[in-house]
C-alpha positions, 0 to 999 in steps of 0.5 A, a space after each residue: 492416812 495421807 500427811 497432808 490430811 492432818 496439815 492445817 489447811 491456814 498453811 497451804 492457803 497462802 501458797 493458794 493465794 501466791 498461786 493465783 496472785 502470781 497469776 493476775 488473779 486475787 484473793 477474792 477468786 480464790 475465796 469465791 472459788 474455795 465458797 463454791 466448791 465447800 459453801 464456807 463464806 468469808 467469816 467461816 473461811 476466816 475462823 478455819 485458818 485462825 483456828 488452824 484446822 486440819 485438811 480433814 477437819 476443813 472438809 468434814 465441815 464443809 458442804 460441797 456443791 453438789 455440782 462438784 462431780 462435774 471437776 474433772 482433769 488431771 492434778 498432780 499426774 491423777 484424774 481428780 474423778 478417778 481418785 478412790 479416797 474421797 478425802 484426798 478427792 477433796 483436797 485435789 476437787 479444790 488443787 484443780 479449781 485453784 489451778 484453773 484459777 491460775 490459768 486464767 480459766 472464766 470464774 463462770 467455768 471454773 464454777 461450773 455455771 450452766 450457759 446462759 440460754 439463748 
């Protein structure tokens, strides 16, 4: 088992955050991102990092969106659609929306919302 899937997720939050501030982004997105991909609102986001859960427990509670198959691209040197242990695909699925958070990318595309038509 990877280290990181017994870190409390309540200590890699705040370097998500720096990540995205850093960037001229806010906390907002970066919760409006982490609901997307998990379905935790802003209470349930809250209680997990009081209570300290761990990268396992967070994403055994979560409910991902079922677009989440369409997260692709490259963290930390692996393509995130590549990775075998769905865990650890997961915990890379939000590193890369973080990422493209940071980069500046559209909350549209980085949510993965269809174009509008027309």
């Amino acid at each position: 088992m990877h280290r990181v899937f017994r870190m409390p997720f309540a200590d890699v939050y705040p370097h998500y955050v720096t990540k995205a501030e850093g960037k001229g982004r806010t906390r907002e997105e970066l919760d409006q991102v982490i609901e997307w991909l998990t379905g935790f609102d802003q209470d349930a986001l809250q209680e997990h990092l009081a209570k300290r859960t761990t990268f396992e427990e967070f994403f055994d509670a979560a409910h991902l969106n079922e677009n989440v198959t369409l997260i692709k691209g490259v963290v930390c040197g692996i393509r995130v659609e590549d990775i075998e242990d769905p865990l650890m695909q997961k915990i890379r699925y939000l590193d890369k929306l973080v990422d493209e958070l940071a980069r500046g990318k559209a909350m549209e595309k980085i949510l993965r919302e269809p174009a509008p038509a027309g």
